[in-house]
N, CA and C atoms as a LAMMPS dump frame, in Angstrom:
ITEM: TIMESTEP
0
ITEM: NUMBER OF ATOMS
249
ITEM: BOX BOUNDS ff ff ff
-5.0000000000000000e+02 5.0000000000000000e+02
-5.0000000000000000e+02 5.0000000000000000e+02
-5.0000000000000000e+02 5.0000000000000000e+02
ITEM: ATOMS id mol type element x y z
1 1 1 N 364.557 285.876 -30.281
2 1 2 C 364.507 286.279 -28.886
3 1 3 C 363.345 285.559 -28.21
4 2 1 N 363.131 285.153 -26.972
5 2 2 C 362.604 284.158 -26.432
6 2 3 C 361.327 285.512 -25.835
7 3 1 N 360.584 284.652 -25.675
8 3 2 C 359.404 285.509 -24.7
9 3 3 C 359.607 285.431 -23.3
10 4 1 N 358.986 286.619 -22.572
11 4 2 C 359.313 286.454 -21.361
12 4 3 C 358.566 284.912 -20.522
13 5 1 N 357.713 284.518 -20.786
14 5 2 C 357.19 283.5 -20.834
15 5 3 C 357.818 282.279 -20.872
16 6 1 N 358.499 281.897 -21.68
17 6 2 C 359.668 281.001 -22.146
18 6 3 C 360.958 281.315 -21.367
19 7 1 N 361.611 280.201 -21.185
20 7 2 C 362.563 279.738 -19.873
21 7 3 C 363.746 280.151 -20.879
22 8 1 N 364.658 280.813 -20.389
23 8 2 C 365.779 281.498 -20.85
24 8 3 C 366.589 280.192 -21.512
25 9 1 N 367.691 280.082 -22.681
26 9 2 C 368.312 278.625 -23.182
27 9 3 C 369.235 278.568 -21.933
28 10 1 N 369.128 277.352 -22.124
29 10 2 C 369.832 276.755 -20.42
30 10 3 C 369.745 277.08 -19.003
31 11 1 N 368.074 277.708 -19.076
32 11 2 C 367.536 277.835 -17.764
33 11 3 C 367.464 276.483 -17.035
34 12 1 N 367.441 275.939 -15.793
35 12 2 C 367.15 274.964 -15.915
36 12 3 C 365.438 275.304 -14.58
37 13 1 N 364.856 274.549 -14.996
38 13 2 C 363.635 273.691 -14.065
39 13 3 C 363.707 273.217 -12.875
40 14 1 N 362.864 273.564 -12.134
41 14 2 C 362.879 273.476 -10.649
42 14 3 C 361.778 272.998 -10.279
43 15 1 N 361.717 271.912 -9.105
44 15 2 C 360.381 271.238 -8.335
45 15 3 C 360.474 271.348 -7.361
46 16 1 N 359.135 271.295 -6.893
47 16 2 C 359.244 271.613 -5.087
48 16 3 C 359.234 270.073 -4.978
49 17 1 N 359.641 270.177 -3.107
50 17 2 C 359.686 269.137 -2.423
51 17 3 C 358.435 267.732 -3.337
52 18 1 N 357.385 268.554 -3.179
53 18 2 C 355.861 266.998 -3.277
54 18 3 C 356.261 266.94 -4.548
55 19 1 N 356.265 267.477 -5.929
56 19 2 C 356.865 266.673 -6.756
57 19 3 C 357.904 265.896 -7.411
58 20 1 N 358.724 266.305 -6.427
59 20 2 C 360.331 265.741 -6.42
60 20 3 C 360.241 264.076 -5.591
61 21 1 N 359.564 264.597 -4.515
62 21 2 C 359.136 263.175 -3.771
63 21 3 C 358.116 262.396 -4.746
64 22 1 N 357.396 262.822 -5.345
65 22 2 C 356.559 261.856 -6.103
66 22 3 C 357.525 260.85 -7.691
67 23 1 N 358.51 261.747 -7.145
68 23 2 C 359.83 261.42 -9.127
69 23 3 C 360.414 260.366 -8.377
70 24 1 N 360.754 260.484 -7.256
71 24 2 C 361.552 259.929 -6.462
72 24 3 C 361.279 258.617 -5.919
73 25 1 N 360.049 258.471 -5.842
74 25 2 C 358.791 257.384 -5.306
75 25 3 C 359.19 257.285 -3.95
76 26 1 N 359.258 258.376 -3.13
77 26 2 C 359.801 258.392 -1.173
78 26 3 C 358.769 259.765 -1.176
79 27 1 N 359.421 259.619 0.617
80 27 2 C 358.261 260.644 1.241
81 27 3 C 358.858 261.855 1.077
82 28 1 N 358.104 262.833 1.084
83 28 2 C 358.776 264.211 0.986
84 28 3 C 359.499 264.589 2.419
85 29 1 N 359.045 263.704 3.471
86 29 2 C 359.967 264.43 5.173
87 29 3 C 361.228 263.326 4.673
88 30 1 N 361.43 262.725 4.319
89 30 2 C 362.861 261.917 3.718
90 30 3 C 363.249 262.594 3.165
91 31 1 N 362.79 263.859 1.77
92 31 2 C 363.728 264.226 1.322
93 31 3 C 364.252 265.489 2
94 32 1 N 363.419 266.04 2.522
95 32 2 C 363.78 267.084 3.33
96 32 3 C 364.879 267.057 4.424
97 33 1 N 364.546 266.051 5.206
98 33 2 C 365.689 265.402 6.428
99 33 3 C 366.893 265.306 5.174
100 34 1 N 366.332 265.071 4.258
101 34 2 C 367.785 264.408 3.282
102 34 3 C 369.03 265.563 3.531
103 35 1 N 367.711 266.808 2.958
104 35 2 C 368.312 268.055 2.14
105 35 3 C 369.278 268.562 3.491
106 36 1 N 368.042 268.824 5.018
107 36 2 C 368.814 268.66 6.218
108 36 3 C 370.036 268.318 7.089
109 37 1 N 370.228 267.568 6.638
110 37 2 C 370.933 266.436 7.64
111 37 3 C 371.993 265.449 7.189
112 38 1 N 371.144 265.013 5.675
113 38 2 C 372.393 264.255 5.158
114 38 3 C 373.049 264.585 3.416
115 39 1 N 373.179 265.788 3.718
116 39 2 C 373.479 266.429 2.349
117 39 3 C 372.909 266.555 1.112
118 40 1 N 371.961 265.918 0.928
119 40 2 C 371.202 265.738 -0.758
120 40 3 C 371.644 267.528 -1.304
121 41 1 N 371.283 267.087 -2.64
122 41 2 C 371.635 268.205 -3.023
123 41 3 C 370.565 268.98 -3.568
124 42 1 N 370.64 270.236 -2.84
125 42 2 C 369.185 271.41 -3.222
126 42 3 C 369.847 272.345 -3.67
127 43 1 N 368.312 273.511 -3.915
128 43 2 C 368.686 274.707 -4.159
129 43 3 C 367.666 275.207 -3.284
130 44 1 N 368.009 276.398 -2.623
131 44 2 C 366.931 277.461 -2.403
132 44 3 C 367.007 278.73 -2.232
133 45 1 N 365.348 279.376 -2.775
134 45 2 C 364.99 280.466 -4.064
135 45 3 C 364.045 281.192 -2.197
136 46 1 N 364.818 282.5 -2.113
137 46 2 C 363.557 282.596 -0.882
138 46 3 C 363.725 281.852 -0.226
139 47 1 N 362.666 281.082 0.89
140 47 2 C 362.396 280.678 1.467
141 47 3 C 361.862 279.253 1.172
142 48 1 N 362.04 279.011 -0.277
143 48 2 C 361.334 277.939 -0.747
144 48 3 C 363.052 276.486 -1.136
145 49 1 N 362.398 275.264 -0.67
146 49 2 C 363.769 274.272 -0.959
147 49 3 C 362.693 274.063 -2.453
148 50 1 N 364.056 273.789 -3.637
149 50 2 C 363.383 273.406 -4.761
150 50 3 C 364.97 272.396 -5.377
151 51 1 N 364.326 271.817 -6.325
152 51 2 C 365.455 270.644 -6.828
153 51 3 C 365.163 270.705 -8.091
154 52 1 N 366.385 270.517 -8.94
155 52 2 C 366.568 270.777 -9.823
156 52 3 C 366.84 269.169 -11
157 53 1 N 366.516 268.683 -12.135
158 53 2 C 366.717 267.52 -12.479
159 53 3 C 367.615 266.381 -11.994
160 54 1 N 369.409 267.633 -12.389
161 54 2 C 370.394 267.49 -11.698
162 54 3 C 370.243 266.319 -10.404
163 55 1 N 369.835 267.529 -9.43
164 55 2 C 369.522 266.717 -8.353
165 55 3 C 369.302 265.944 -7.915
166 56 1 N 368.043 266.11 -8.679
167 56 2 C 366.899 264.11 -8.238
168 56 3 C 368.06 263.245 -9.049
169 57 1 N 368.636 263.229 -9.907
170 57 2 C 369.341 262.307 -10.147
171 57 3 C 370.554 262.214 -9.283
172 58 1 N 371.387 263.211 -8.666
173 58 2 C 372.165 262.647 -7.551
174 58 3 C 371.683 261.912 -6.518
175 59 1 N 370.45 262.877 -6.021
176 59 2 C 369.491 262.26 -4.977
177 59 3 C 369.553 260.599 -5.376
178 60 1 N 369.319 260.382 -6.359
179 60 2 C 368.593 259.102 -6.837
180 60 3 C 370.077 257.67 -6.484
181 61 1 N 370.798 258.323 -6.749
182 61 2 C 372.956 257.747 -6.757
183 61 3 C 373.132 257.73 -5.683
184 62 1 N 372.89 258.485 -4.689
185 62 2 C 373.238 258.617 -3.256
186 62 3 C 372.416 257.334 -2.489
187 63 1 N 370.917 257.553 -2.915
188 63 2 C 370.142 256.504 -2.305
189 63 3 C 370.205 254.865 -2.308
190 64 1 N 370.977 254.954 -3.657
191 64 2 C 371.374 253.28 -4.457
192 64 3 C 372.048 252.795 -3.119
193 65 1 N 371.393 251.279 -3.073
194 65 2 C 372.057 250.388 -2.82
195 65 3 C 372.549 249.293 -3.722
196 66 1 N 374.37 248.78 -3.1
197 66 2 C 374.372 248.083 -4.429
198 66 3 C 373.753 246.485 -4.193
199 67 1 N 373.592 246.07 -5.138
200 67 2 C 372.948 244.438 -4.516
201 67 3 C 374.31 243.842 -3.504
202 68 1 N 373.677 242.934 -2.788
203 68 2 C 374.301 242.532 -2.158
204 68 3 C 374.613 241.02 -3.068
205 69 1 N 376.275 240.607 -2.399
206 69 2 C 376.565 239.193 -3.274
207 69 3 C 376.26 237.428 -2.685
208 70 1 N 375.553 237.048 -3.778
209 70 2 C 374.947 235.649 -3.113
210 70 3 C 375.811 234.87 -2.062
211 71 1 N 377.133 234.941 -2.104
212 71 2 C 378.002 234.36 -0.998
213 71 3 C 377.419 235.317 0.667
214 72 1 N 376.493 236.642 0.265
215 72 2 C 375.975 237.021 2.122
216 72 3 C 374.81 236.539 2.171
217 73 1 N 374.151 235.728 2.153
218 73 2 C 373.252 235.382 2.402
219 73 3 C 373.628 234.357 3.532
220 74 1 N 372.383 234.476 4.807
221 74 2 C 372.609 233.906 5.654
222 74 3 C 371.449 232.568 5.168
223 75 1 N 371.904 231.529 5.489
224 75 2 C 371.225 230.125 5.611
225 75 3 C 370.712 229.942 6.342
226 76 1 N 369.729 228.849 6.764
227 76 2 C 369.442 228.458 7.942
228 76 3 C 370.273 227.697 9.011
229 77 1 N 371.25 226.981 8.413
230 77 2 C 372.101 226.397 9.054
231 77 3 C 372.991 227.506 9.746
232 78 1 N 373.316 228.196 9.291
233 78 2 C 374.637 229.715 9.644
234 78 3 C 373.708 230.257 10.856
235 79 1 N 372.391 230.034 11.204
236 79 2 C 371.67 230.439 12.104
237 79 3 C 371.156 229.692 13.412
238 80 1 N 371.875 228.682 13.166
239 80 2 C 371.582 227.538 14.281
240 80 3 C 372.62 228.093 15.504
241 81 1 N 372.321 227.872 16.831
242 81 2 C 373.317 228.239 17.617
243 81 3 C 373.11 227.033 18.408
244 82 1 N 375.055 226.893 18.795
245 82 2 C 375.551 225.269 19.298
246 82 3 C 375.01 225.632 20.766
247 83 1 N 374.555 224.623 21.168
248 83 2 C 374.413 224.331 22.373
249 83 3 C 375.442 223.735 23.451
């Protein structure tokens, strides 16, 4: 039997905003607007937004950009305008 102390098996772990933003390497009003505005995915306990591993790793999928392919690259020539 676990102590009350000890996180129940398959509890999972929760971070607030500043250390989620620090996992994340962004600002914490980005992730918040995120949680806001453009869906990221939270939880909240009370009054408090908290994120869960889960999360930061969707967070993290959502944010990806994919590379872009060497055929978009603009040249200098593609930037000349005819006179």
């Amino acid at each position: 039997m676990s102590s009350p102390t000890e996180p129940a098996p398959g509890a999972e772990d929760f971070v607030l905003p500043q250390a989620a933003a620090r996992y994340l390497k962004c600002g914490e009003r980005w992730l918040r607007d995120g949680c806001n505005h453009r869906g990221f995915p939270h939880h909240r306990m009370g009054n408090r937004l908290v994120f869960s591993r889960q999360d930061l790793k969707e967070i993290a999928a959502m944010a990806r950009r994919p590379a872009r392919s060497s055929g978009s690259r603009r040249t200098a020539a593609s930037r000349t305008v005819a006179a």
